[in-house]
C-alpha positions as CSV (number, residue, x, y, z in Angstrom):
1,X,26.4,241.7,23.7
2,X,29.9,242.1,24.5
3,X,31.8,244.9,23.5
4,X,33.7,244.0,19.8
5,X,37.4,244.7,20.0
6,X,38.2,243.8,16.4
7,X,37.9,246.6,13.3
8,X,34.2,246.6,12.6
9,X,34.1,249.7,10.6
10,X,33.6,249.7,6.6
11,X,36.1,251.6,4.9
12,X,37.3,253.3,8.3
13,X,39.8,255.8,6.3
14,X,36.7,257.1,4.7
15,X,35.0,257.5,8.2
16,X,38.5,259.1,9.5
17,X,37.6,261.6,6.9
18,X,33.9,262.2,6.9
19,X,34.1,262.6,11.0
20,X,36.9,265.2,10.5
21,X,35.2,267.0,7.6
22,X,32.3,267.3,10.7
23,X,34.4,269.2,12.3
24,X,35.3,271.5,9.5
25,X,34.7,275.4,10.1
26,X,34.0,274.9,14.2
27,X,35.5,276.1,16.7
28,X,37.4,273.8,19.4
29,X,34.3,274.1,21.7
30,X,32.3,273.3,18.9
31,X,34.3,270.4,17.7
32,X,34.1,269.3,21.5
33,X,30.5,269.4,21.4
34,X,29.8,267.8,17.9
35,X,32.1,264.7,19.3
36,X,29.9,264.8,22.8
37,X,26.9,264.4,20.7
38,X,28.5,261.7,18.7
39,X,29.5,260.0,21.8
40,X,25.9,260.1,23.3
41,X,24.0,259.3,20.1
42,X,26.1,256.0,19.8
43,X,25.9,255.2,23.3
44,X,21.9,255.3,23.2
45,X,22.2,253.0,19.9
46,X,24.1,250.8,21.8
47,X,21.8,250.8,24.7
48,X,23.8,248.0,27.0
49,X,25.0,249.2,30.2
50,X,27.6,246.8,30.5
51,X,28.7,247.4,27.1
52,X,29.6,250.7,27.6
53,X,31.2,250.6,30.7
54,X,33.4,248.3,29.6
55,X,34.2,250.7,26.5
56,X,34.2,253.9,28.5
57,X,36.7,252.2,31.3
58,X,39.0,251.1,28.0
59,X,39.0,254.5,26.4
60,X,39.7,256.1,29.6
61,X,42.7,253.3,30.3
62,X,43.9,253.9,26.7
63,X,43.8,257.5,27.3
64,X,45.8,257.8,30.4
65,X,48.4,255.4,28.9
66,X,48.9,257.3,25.6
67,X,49.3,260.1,28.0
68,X,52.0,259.0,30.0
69,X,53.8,257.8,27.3
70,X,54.1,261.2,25.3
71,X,56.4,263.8,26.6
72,X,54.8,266.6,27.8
């Protein structure tokens, strides 16, 4: 399965809101943790190795290039 880089949420505004809303009343070490679990939940329903590689080496590239690109 390769990974899918097109939008392949329903209604991702309302997804936006609802993982926000989560996050609502926490903590920043709580929010961090609630999107660990997230992470790791979805990465066991996705089960392929390759898969996630391939998405955790893009989110890490996306990342550090975001990151560069604001001024600090």
């Amino acid at each position: 399965m390769p990974l899918n880089h097109q939008p392949n949420i329903a209604s991702p505004d309302s997804f936006y809101e609802e993982l926000i809303h989560a996050q609502r009343d926490m903590n920043d070490d709580q929010a961090d943790m609630l999107l660990a679990k997230l992470v790791l939940i979805l990465a066991n329903h996705v089960g392929d190795r390759a898969v996630l590689s391939e998405a955790l080496a893009l989110a890490r590239s996306n990342t550090l290039a975001n990151t560069a690109a604001s001024p600090a």
